[in-house]
C-alpha positions as CSV (number, residue, x, y, z in Angstrom):
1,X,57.9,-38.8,54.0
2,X,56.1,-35.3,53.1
3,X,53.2,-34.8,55.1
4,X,50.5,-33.0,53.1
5,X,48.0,-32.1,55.6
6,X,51.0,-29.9,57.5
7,X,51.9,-28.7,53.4
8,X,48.3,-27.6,52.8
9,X,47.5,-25.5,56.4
10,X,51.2,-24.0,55.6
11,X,49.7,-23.0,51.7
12,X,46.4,-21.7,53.0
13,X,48.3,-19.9,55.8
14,X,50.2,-17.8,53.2
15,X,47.5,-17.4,50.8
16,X,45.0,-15.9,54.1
17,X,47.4,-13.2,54.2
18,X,47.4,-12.9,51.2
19,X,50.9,-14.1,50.7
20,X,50.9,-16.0,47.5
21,X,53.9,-15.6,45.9
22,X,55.3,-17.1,49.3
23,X,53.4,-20.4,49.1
24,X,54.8,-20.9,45.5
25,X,57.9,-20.4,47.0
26,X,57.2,-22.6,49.7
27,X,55.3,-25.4,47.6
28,X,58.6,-25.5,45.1
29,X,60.7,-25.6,48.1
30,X,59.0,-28.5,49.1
31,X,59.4,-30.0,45.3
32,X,62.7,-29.9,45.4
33,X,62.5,-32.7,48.2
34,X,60.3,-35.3,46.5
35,X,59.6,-33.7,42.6
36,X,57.7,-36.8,41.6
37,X,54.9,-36.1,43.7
38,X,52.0,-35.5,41.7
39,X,49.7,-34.2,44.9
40,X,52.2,-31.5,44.7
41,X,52.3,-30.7,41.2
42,X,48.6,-30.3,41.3
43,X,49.1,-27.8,44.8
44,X,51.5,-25.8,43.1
45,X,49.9,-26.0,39.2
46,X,46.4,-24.5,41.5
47,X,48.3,-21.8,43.0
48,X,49.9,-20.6,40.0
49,X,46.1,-20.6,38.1
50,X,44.6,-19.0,41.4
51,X,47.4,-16.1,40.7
52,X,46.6,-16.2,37.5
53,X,43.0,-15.3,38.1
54,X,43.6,-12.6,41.0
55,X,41.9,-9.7,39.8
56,X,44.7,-7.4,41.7
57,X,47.4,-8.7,39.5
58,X,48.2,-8.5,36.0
59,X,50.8,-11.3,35.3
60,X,50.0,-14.9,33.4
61,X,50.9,-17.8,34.9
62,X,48.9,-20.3,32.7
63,X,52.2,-21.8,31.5
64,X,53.2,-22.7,35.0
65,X,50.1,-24.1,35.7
66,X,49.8,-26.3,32.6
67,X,53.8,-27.4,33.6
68,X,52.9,-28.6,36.8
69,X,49.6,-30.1,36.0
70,X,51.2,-32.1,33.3
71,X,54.0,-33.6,34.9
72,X,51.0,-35.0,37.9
73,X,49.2,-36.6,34.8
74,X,52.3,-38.4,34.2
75,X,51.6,-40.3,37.7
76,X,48.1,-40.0,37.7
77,X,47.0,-41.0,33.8
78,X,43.8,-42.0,34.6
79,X,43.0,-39.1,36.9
80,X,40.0,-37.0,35.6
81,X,40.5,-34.4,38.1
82,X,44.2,-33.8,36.3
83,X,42.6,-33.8,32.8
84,X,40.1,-30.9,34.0
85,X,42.2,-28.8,35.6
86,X,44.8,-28.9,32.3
87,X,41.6,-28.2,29.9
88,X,40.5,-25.2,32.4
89,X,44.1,-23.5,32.2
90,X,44.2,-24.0,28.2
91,X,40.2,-22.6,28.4
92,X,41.9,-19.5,29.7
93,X,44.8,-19.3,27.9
94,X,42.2,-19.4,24.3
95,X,43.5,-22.6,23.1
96,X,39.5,-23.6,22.7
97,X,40.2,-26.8,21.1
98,X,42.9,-28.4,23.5
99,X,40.6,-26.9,26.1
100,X,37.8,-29.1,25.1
101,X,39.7,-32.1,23.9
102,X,41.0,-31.8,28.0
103,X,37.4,-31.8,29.0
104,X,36.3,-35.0,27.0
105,X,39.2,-36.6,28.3
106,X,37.7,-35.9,31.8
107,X,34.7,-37.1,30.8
108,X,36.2,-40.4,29.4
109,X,37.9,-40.9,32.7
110,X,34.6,-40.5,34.7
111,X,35.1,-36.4,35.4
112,X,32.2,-34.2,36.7
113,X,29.9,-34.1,34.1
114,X,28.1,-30.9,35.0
115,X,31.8,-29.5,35.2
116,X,32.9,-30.8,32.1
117,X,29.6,-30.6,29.8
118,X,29.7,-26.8,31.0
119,X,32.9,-26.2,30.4
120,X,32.4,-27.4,26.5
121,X,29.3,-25.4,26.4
122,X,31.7,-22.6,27.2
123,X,34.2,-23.4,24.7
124,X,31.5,-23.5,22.2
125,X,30.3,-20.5,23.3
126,X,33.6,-18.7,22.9
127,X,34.0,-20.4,19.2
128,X,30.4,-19.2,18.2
129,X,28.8,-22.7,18.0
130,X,25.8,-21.6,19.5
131,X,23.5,-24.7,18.8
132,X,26.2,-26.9,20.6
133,X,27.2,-25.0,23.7
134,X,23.3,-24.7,24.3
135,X,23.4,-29.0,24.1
136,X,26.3,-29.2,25.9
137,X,24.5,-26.6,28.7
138,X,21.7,-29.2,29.2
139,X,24.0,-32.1,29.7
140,X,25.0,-29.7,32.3
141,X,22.0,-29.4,33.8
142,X,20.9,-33.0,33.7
143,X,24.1,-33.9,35.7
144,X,23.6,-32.0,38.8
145,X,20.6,-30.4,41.0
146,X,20.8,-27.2,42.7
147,X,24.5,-25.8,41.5
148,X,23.5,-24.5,38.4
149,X,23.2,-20.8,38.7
150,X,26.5,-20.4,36.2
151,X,25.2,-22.6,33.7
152,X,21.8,-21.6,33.7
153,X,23.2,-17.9,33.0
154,X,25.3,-19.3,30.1
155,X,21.9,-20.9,28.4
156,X,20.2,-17.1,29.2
157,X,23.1,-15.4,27.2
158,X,23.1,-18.4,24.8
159,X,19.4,-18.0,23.8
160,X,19.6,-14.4,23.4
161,X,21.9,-14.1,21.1
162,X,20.8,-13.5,17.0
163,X,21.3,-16.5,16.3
164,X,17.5,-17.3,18.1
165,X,16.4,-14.4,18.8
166,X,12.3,-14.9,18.5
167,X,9.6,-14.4,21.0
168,X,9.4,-17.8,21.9
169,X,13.2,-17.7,23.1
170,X,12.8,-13.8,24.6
171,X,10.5,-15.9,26.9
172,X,13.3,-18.8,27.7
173,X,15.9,-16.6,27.9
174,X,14.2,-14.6,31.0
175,X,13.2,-17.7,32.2
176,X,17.1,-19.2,32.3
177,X,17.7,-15.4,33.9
178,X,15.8,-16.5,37.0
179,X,16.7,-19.5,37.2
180,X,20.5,-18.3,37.4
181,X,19.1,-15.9,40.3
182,X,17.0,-18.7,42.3
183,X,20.5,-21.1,42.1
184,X,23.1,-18.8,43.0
185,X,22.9,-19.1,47.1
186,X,23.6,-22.9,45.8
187,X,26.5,-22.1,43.6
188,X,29.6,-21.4,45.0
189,X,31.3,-21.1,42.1
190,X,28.9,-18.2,40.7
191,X,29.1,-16.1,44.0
192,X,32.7,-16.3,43.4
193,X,32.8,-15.0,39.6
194,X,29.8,-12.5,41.2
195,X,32.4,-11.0,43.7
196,X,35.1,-10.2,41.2
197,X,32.7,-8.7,39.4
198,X,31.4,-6.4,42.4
199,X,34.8,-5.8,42.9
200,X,35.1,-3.0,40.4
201,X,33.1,-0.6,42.7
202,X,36.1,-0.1,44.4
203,X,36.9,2.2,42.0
204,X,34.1,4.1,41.0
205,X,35.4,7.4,42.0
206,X,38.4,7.1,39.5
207,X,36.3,5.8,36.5
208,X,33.4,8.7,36.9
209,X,36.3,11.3,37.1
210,X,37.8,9.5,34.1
211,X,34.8,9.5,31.9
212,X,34.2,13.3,33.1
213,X,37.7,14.4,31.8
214,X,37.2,12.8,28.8
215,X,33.4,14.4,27.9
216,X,35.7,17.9,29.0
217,X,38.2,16.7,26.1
218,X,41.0,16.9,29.0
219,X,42.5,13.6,27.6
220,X,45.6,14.0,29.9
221,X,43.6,14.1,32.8
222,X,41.6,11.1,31.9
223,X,44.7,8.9,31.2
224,X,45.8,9.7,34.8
225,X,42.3,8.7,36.3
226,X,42.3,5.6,34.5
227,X,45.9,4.7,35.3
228,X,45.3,5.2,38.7
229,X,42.5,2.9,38.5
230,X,44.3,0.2,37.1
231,X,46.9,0.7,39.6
232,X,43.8,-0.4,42.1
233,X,42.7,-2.8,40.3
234,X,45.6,-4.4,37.6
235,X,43.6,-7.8,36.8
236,X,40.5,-6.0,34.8
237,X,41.4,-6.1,31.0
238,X,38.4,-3.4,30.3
239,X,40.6,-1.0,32.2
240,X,43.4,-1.6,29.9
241,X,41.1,-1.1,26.6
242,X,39.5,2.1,27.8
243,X,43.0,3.9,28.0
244,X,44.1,2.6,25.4
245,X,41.2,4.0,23.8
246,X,42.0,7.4,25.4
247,X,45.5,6.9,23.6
248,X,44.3,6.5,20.1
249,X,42.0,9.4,20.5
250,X,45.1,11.6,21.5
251,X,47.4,10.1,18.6
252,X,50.1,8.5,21.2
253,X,48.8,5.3,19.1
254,X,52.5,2.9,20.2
255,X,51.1,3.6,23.7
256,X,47.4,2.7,23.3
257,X,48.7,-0.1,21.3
258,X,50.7,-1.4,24.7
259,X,47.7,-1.2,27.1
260,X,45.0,-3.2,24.5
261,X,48.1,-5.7,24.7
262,X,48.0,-5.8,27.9
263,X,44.2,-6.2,27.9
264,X,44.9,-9.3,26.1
265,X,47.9,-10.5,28.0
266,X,45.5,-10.8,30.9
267,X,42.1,-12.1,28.9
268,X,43.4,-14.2,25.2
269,X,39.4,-13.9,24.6
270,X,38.8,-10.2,25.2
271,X,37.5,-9.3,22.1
272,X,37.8,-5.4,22.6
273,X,41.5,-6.1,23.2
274,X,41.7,-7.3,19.5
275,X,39.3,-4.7,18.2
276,X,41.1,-1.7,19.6
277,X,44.2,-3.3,18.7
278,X,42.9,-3.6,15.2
279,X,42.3,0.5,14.9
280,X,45.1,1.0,16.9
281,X,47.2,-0.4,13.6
282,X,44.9,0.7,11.0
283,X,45.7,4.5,12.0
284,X,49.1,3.6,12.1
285,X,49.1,2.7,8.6
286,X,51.0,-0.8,9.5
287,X,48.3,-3.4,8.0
288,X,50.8,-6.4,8.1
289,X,50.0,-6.0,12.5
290,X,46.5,-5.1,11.7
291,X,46.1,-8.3,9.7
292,X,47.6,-10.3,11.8
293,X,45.9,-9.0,14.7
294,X,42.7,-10.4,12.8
295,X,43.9,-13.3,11.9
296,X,44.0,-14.5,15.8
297,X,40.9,-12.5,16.1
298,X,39.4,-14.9,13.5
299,X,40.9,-17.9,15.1
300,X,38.8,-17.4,18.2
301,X,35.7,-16.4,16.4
302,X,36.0,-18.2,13.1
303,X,32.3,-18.1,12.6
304,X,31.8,-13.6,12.7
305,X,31.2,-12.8,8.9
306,X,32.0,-8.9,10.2
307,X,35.9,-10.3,11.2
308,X,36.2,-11.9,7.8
309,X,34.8,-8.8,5.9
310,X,37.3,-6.8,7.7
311,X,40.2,-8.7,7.0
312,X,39.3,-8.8,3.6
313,X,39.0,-5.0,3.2
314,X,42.4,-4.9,4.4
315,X,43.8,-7.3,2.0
316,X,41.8,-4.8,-0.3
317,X,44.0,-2.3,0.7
318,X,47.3,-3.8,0.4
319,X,46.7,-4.9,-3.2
320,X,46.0,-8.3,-2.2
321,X,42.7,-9.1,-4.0
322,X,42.2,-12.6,-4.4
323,X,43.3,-12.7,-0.8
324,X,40.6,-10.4,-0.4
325,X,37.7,-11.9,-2.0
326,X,38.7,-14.9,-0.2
327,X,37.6,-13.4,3.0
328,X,34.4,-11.4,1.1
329,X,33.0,-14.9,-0.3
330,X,33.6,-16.1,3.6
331,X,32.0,-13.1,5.1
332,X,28.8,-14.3,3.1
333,X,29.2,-18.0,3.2
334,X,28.6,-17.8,7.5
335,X,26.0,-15.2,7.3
336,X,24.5,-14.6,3.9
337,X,21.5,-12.9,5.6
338,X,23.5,-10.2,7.9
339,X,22.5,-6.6,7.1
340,X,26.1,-5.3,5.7
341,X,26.0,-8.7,3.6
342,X,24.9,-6.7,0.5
343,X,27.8,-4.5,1.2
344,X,30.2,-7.4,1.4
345,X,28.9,-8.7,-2.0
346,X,29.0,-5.2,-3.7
347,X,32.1,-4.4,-2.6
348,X,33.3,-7.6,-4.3
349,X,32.1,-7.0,-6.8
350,X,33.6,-3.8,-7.6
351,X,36.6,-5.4,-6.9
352,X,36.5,-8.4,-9.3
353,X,35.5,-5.8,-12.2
354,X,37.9,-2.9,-11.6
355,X,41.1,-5.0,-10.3
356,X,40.4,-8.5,-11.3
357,X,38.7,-7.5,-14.8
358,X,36.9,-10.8,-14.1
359,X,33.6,-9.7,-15.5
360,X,31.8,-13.1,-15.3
361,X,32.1,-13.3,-11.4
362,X,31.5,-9.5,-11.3
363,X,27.8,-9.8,-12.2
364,X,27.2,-12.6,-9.8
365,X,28.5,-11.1,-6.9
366,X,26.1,-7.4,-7.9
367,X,23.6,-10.0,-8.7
368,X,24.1,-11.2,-5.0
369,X,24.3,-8.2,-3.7
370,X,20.9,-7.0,-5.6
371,X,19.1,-9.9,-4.3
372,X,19.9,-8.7,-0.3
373,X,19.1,-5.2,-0.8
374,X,17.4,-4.3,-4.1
375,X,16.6,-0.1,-3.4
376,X,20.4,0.2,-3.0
377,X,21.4,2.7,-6.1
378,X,25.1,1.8,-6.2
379,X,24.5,-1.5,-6.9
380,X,22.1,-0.7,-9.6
381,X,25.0,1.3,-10.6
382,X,27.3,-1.0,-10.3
383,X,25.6,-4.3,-11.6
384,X,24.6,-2.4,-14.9
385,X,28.6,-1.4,-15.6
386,X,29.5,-5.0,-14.9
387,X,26.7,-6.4,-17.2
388,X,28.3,-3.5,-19.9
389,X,31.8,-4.8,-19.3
390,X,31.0,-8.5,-20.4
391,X,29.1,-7.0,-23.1
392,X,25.8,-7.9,-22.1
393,X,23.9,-4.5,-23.6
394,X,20.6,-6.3,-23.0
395,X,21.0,-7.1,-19.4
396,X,22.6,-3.9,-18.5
397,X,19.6,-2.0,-20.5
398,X,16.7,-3.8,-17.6
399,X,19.7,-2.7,-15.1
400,X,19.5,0.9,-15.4
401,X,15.7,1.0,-16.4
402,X,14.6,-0.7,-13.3
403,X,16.7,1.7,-11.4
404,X,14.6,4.4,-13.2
405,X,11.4,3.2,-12.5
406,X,13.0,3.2,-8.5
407,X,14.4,7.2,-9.1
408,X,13.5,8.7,-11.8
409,X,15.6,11.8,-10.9
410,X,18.3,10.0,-10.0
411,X,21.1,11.6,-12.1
412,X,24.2,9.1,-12.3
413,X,21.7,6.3,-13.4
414,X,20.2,8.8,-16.3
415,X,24.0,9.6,-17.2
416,X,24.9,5.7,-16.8
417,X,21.7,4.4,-19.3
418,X,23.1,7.7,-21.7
419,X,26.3,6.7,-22.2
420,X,25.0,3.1,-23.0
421,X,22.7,4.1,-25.3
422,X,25.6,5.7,-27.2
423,X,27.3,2.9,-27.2
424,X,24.2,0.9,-29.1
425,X,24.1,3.9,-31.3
426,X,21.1,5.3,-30.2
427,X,22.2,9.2,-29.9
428,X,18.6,10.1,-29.9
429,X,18.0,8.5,-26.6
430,X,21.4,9.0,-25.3
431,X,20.9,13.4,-25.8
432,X,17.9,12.9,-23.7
433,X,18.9,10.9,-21.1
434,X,22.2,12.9,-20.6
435,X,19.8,16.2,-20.6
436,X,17.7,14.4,-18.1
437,X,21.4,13.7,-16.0
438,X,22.3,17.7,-16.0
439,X,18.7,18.6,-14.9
440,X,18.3,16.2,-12.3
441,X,21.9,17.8,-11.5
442,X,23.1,20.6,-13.3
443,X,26.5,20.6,-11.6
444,X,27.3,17.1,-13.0
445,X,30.3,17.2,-15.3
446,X,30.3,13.9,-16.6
447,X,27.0,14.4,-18.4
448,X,28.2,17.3,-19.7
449,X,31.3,16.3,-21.2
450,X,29.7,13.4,-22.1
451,X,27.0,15.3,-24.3
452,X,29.9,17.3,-25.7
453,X,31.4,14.4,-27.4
454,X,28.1,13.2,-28.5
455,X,28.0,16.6,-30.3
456,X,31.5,17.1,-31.6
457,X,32.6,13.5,-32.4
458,X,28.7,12.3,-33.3
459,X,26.9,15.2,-35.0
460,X,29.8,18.0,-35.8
461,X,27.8,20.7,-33.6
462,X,31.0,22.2,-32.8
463,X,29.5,25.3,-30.7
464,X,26.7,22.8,-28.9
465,X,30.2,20.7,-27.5
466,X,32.3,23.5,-26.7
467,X,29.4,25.0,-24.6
468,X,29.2,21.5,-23.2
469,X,33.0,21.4,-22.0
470,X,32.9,24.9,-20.7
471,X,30.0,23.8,-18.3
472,X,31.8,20.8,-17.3
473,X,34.6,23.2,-16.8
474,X,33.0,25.3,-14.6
475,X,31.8,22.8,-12.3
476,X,35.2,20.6,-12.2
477,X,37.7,22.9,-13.0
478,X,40.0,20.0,-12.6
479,X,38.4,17.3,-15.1
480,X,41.6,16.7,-17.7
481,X,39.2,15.2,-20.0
482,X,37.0,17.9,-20.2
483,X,40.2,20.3,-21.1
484,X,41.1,17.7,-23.7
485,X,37.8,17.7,-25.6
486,X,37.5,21.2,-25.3
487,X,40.7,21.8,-26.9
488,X,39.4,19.8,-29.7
489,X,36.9,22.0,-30.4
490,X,39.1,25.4,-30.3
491,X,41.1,23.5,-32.5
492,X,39.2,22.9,-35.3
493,X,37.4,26.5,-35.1
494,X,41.2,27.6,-35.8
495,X,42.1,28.5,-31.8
496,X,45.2,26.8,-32.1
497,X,46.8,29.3,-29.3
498,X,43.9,28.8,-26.9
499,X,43.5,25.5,-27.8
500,X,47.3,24.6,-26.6
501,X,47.0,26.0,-23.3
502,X,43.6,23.5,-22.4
503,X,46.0,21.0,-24.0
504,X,49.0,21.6,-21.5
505,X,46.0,22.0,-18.6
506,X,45.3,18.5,-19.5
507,X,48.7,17.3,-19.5
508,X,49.1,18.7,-16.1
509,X,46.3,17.4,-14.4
510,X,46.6,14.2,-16.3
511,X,49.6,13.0,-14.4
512,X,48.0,13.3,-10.7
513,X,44.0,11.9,-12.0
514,X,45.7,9.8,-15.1
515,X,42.2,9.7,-16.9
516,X,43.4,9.3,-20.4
517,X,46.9,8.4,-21.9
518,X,49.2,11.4,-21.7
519,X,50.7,10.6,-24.6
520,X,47.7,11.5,-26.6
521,X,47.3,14.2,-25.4
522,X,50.8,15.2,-26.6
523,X,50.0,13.9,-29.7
524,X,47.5,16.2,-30.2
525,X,49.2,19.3,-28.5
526,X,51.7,18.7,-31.4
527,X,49.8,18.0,-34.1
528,X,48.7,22.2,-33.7
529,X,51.3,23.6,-35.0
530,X,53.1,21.5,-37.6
């Protein structure tokens, strides 16, 4: 028969000199004898998490843990003690949910409640369900008396968050502060996640002479500081993230994209693992990683509009767009009130009207967008062209005028509301508010190409629109359009030479901007001579 008193003094024996690899050897060995014993399962499933969670190594042995944990509860179903240890390892290998189901099972079985309750808090916590982690935190604190320094320091960070972030809860907040600071000589378990914590003094040196060669630009020198730092001190993920970070900054991106996996090897929930990671990818070019990178980073925080905006400008990218205003129309369903909200929603917009060509849906999200920030000229901008595109002149008309009455010198609106105008008919109002475009901003050749047609096509002032292309010319020497129009109007004053070079120009620049169809422009350019 095993004795386990004589097993455990041979276990804490190893792991005081700090021999822990030999009492998993030792605690297997003993396995081997009697592998149904679920007191053993439990002694070796600890020792692999208290590995895990050594702050000098950087190896996972959650797995392990889990194994060995799992095949106790198979003796032991009733055991709440077995049900709280599996939803701890599954808490730090990110699987939130199994984590918390664990942690209720616990509970069910008559578990510690503070234990448990704070656990879910921090489960909550980690899946941005504020308003329950801070419930969960109080059935914390109701179940126990003095050891509740680590919970009353999750309810500080709780409350200060955005999410209620008022006077009254500045107030609560510093009050949950010092009650974390009057309960820690109580809590054990906080002085012990306080020592890891001190524990990066032990290398102070490297870090300041890492941060140093990096403020010098000596990026070499800085990689080698912060290696050997992590050589010291392997189990802190941060280390791993800020030389990565060094990495991208020097190009050697496949390298920094190594150490931010590492980072996340050793913490699943280390969100600057993911984020560096993310732009690590992104420079690369290779949005498929990038995407799915955010796609675990959403499934940990499934509630951060700024994840799901992200994503979706990525999708953007790729050509994916109803993909992409998935993820926009999520970004503003969780936080319709965030600052870049507006961005989100006019960004969408532009999208639904210039690759979608859904008009309708267009206008709603500028309207949306106008509603959350309404001094923002590009939406202005940008609601009136969408209003134009489902033909809604009238609409579009208060658009651009109210954006007036906001700037009156704002020269893109003025040239916008001109080339509506035209389009109602109304070339007497269109001439000025094109005129009023180039003097808010002489150097705009739009307007003045615009106000060339208006001339050639409108009123058969040939002169008036050739002196119009040439200015356009002169500011954008590489507007096809411009060269086009302008060749119409050496053409029909007889230039036919002339006129076929700005013809041929247009052709050429045509195929890199593709602003009209080519094939008119051949059209025309043979048309001279025949």
């Amino acid at each position: 028969m095993i004795n386990i008193k004589e097993i455990d003094k041979k276990i804490n024996k190893f792991k005081q000199n700090g021999e822990v690899q030999k009492a998993i050897e030792y605690c297997q060995s003993v396995l081997i004898e009697e592998p149904t014993n679920p007191e053993l399962n439990i002694k070796l499933g600890d020792l692999y998490m208290d590995w895990h969670l050594d702050v000098y190594q950087a190896k996972q042995y959650i797995d392990e843990a889990i194994i060995q944990y799992q095949k106790a509860s198979e003796n032991l179903i009733d055991n709440p003690e077995i049900y709280y240890k599996i939803g701890f390892a599954f808490y730090h290998k990110g699987e939130l949910d199994r984590a918390q189901n664990y942690f209720e099972m616990s509970l069910e079985h008559g578990g510690d409640k503070a234990q448990c309750h704070f656990m879910i808090a921090n489960c909550y916590n980690k899946k941005e369900h504020y308003a329950d982690a801070l419930k969960e935190a109080d059935l914390a604190l109701k179940s126990t008396f003095l050891k509740t320094s680590r919970i009353h320091y999750l309810k500080h960070k709780l409350i200060r968050t955005a999410f209620f972030s008022n006077k009254n809860s500045k107030k609560e907040s510093k009050k949950e502060l010092i009650l974390s600071l009057l309960t820690l000589p109580f809590d054990k378990e906080s002085q012990k996640s306080l020592a890891k914590k001190f524990k990066i003094f032990l290398i102070t040196r490297e870090l300041f002479l890492a941060k140093a060669a990096r403020v010098k630009g000596d990026y070499l020198l800085a990689v080698k500081y912060y290696s050997e730092a992590i050589d010291k001190m392997p189990g802190f993920p941060v280390l791993y993230c800020v030389l990565g970070d060094v990495y991208r900054i020097m190009g050697r991106h496949e390298e920094a994209v190594i150490e931010y996996k590492m980072a996340r090897w050793i913490d699943s929930l280390y969100l600057p693992a993911y984020y560096g990671l993310v732009q690590a990818y992104e420079e690369m070019g290779d949005y498929e990683q990038a995407i799915d990178t955010y796609h675990k980073f959403i499934a940990i925080h499934p509630n951060n509009p700024v994840l799901h905006s992200q994503i979706a400008n990525l999708y953007f990218m790729k050509g994916e767009y109803n993909r992409a205003v998935s993820y926009y129309q999520s970004a503003l369903l969780l936080d319709p009130n965030n600052s870049r909200a507006s961005e989100v929603a006019q960004t969408m917009g532009f999208l639904l009207q210039h690759f979608t060509e859904n008009d309708e849906a267009a206008v709603i999200s500028f309207l949306t967008a106008y509603v959350l920030d309404n001094v923002n000229m590009d939406i202005y901008i940008g609601l009136g062209a969408a209003f134009y595109e489902k033909e809604d002149y009238e609409n579009a008309l208060k658009v651009y005028r109210r954006a007036i009455e906001l700037q009156p010198t704002n020269a893109k609106i003025h040239c916008n509301l001109g080339f509506l105008l035209w389009g109602l008919g109304d070339l007497t109002e269109a001439i000025k508010e094109y005129e009023l475009s180039i003097k808010y901003a002489p150097d705009y050749a739009i307007a003045h190409n615009n106000l060339g047609v208006i001339y050639l096509d409108d009123l058969a002032q040939i002169q008036k629109a050739a002196d119009c292309f040439k200015a356009a010319l002169e500011f954008d020497p590489n507007y096809a359009l411009a060269h086009y129009n302008y060749a119409r109007c050496l053409a029909i004053k007889g230039e036919k030479v002339e006129a076929a070079k700005y013809y041929r120009t247009a052709l050429d620049i045509n195929v890199l901007t593709k602003e009209m169809d080519s094939a008119e422009i051949q059209e025309r350019l043979n048309g001279l001579f025949e």
